[in-house]
C-alpha positions as CSV (number, residue, x, y, z in Angstrom):
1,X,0.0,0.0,0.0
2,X,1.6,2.7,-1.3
3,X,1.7,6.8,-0.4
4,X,-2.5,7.9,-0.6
5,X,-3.5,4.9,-1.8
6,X,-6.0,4.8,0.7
7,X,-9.4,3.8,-1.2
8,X,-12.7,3.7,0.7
9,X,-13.9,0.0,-0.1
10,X,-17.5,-0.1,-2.2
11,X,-18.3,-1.7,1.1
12,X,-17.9,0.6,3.3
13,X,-21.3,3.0,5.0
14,X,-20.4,6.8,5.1
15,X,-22.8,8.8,7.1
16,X,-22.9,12.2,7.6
17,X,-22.9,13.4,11.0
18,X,-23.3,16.5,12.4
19,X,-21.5,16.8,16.0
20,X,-22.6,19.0,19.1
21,X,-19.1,18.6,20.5
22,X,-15.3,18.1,18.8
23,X,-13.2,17.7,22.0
24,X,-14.0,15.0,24.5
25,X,-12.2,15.3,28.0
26,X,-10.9,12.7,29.4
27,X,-10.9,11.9,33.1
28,X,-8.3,9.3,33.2
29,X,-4.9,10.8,35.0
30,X,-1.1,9.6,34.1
31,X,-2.3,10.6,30.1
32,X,0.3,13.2,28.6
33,X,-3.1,14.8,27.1
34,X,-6.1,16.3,28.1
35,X,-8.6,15.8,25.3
36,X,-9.5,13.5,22.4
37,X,-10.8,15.0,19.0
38,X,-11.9,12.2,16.4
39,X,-13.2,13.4,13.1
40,X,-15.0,10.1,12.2
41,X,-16.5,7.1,14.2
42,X,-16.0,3.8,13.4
43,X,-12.3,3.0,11.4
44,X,-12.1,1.2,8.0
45,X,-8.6,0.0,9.1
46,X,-10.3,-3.3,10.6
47,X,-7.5,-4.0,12.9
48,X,-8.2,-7.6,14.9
49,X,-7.4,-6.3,18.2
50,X,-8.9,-3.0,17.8
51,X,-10.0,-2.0,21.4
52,X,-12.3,1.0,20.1
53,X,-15.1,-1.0,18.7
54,X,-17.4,-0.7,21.8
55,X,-17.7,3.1,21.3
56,X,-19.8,1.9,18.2
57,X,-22.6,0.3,20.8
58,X,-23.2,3.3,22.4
59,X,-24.8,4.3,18.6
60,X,-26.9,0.6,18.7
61,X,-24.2,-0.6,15.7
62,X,-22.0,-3.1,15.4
63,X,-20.3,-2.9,11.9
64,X,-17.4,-0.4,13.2
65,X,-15.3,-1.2,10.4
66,X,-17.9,-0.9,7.6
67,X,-20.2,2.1,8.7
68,X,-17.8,5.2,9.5
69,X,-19.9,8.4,10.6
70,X,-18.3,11.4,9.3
71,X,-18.4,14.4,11.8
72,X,-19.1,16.8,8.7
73,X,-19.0,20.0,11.0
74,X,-16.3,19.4,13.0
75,X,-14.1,22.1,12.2
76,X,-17.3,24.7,12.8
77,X,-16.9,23.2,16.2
78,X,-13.5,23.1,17.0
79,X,-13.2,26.8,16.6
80,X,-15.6,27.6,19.2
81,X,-14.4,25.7,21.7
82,X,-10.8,26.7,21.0
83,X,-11.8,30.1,21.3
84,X,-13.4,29.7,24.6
85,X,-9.7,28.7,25.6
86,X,-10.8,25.2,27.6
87,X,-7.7,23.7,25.8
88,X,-4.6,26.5,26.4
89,X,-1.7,24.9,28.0
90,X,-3.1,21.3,27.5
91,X,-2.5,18.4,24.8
92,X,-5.4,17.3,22.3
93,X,-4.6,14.0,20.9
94,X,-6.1,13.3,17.3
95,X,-7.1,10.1,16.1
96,X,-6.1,8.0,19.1
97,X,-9.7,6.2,19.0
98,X,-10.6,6.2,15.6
99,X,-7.7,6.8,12.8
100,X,-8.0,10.5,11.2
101,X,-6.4,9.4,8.0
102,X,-8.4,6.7,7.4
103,X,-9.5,6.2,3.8
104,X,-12.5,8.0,4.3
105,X,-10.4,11.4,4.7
106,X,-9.1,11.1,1.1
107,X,-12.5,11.9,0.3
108,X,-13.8,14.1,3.0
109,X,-10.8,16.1,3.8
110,X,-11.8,17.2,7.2
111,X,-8.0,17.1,8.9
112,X,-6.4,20.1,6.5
113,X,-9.4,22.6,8.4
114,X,-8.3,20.8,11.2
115,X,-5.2,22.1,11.1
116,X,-5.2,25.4,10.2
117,X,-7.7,26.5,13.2
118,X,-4.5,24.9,15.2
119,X,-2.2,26.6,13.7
120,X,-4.4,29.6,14.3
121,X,-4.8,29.0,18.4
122,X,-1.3,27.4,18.7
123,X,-2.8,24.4,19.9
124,X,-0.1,21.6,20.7
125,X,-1.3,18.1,19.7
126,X,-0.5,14.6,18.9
127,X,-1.6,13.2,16.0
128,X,-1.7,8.8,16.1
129,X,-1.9,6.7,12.6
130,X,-1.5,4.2,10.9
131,X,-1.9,5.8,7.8
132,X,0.7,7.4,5.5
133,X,-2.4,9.4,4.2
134,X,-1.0,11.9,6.6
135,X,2.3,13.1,4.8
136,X,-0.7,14.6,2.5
137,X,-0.8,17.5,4.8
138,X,3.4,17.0,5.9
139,X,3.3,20.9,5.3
140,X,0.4,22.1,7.5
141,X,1.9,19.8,10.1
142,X,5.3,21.1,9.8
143,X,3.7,24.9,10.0
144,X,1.7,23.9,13.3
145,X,5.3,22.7,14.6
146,X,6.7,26.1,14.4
147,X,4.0,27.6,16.6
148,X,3.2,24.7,19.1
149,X,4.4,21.0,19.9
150,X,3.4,18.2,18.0
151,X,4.0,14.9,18.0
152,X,3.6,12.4,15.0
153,X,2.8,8.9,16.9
154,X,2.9,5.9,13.8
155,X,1.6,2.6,15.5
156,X,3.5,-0.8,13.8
157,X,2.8,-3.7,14.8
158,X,5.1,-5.7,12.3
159,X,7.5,-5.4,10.0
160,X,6.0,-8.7,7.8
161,X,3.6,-7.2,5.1
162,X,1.7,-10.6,5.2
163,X,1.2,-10.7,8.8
164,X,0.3,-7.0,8.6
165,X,-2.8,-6.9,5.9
166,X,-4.3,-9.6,7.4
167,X,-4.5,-8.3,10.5
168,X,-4.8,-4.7,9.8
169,X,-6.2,-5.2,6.0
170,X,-7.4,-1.1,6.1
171,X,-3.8,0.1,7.2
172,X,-0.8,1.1,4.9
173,X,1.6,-1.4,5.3
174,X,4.7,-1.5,7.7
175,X,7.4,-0.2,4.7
176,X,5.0,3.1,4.2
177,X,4.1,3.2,7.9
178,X,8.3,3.9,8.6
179,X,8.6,6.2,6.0
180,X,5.9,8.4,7.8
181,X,8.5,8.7,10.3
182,X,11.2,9.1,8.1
183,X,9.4,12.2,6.4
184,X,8.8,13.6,9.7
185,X,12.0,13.4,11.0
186,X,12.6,16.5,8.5
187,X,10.2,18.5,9.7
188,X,10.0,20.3,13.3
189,X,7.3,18.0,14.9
190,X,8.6,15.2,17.3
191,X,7.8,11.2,16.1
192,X,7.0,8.7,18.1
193,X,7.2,4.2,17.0
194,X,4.4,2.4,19.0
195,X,5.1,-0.8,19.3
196,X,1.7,-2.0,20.5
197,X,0.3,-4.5,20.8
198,X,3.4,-6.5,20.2
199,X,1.8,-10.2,18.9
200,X,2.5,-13.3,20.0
201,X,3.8,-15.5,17.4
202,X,3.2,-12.8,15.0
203,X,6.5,-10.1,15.9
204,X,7.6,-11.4,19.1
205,X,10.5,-13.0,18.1
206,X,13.8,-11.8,18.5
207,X,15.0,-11.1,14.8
208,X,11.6,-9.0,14.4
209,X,11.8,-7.1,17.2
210,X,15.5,-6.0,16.8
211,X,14.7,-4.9,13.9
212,X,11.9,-2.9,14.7
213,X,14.1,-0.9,17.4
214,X,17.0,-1.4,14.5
215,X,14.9,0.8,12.2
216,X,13.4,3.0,14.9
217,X,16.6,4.4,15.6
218,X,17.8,4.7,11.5
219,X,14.6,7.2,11.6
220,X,15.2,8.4,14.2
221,X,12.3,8.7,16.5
222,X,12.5,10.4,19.4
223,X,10.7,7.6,21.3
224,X,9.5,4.6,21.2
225,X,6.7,2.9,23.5
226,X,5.6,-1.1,23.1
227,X,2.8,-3.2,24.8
228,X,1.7,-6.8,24.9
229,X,-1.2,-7.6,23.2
230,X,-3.8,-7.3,25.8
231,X,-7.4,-9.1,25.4
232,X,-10.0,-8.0,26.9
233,X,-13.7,-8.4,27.0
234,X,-15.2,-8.8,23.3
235,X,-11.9,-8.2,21.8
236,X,-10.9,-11.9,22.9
237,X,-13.3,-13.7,21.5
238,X,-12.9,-12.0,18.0
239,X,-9.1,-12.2,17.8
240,X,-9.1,-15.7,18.4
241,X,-11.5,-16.1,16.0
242,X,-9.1,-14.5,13.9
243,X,-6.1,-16.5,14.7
244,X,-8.3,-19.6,14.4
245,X,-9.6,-18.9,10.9
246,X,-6.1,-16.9,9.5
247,X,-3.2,-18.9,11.3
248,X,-5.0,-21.9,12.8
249,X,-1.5,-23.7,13.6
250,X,-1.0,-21.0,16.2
251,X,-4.8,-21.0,17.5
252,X,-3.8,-23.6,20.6
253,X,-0.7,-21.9,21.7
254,X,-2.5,-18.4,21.9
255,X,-5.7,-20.1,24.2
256,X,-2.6,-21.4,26.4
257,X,-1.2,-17.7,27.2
258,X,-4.3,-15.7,27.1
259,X,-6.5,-18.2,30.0
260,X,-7.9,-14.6,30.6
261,X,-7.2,-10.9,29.0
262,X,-3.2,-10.5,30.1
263,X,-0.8,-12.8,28.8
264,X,1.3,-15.1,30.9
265,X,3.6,-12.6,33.1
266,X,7.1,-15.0,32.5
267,X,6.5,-14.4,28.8
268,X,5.8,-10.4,29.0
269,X,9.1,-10.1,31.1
270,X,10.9,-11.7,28.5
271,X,9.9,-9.5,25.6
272,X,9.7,-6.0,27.5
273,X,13.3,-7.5,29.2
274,X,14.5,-8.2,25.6
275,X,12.9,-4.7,24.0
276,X,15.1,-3.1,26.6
277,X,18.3,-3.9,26.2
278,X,17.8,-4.0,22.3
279,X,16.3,-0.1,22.7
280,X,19.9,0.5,24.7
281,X,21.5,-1.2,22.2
282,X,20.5,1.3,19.4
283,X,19.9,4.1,21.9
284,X,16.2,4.6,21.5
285,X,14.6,6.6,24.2
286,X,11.8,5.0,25.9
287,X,10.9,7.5,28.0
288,X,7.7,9.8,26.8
289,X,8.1,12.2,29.2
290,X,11.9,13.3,28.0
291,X,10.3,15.0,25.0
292,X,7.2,16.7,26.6
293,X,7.1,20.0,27.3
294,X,6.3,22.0,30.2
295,X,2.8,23.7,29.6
296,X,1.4,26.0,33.0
């Protein structure tokens, strides 16, 4: 999947939606930001172990890759609640539910309008994808970065294109995914490589994830953050499906290290314990906090 060749499948359900609110404030402490802003609800990307899908029951639907809402006047929004200045001197964090650069923005264009009201109020921001749909807008980005902090956050969950479009078939693929970071290494704005959820059997093993931190560092991120796969509630039952329809020879050895939603504890100490000392190895920062800045 190349740069913007992010197509809205003739399956896919867009519905305009017209929102009373952009920003969402969250209540949960120990977050390095204060509000979410999704343009759309529901995400295309289809990602197995997606953890967003119950925000779609709140609406009565359960097709959260197939039937995107499109938050039409968000922009109209935004503006007035940056101008009542509930945001100055906090983080909003865009796309971190529901991915901004989704296909259905190559139609809608929504995040451009987006941008230039926060280049306007100086709003800092990070921006999470797994999209390369965003180097689209590389310039507006760069602009906000001269005026306030941003941070580009590019989730990858493996470096195998295979393992990657089966299970995140709406995604650009790992190769594009790095050269977001690459790009934006350029630019003013801060990067960040997620590494979440790592998967078992998937990019667990050592060769995959030294390369991953290998590569972090040759695009020089400014951090990198990784997490086991973590399954919970309804997302267990449909990633095992998953793993027992896609890669059925691993379906066992999953139901043995996932008796509930953590995985065994011996095996997580072994990856995060490996992730470290490859992350000193290549001196990738792990640290989120080093590269925030103070807001009063």
């Amino acid at each position: 999947m190349g740069i913007y060749n992010n197509e809205v499948k003739s399956d896919i359900i867009l519905r305009d939606y017209k929102c009373k609110e952009a920003l969402y404030q969250l209540k949960r402490k120990g977050l390095p930001y204060s509000f979410d802003l999704n343009i759309y609800r529901g995400c295309s990307h289809n990602c197995q172990y997606c953890y967003a899908r119950k925000s779609h029951k709140y609406l009565n639907l359960k097709d959260f890759e197939s039937e995107i809402f499109v938050k039409t006047n968000i922009a109209e929004v935004l503006e007035k609640e940056l101008k009542g200045g509930r945001t100055v001197g906090k983080f909003i964090n865009i796309g971190g539910v529901c991915d901004s650069y989704q296909p259905a923005e190559k139609k809608y264009q929504l995040m451009p309008d987006i941008l230039k009201l926060l280049i306007k109020y100086k709003q800092p921001v990070i921006i999470s994808t797994k999209s390369d749909l965003i180097l689209r807008d590389i310039e507006l980005i760069d602009q906000l970065a001269h005026h306030a902090w941003v941070n580009i956050a590019v989730t990858i969950t493996s470096d195998n294109d295979e393992i990657s479009s089966k299970v995140e078939p709406g995604a650009s693929l790992p190769g594009a995914r790095w050269n977001i970071l690459q790009e934006f290494s350029y630019t003013k704005a801060s990067t960040g490589f997620h590494f979440f959820p790592i998967l078992p059997f998937f990019s667990d093993d050592k060769t995959s994830m030294e390369r991953m931190v290998k590569r972090a560092s040759e695009v020089k991120v400014d951090y990198m953050l990784s997490g086991i796969l973590y399954l919970s509630g309804g997302i267990k039952e449909r990633y095992l499906s998953f793993v027992k329809r896609e890669f059925p020879e691993y379906y066992s050895a999953y139901v043995e290290l996932y008796p509930r939603g953590k995985a065994n504890p011996d095996y997580k100490s072994r990856v995060h314990s490996f992730l470290g000392r490859m992350r000193e190895k290549y001196g990738v920062n792990a640290q989120y906090s080093k590269i925030i800045p103070s807001f009063k």
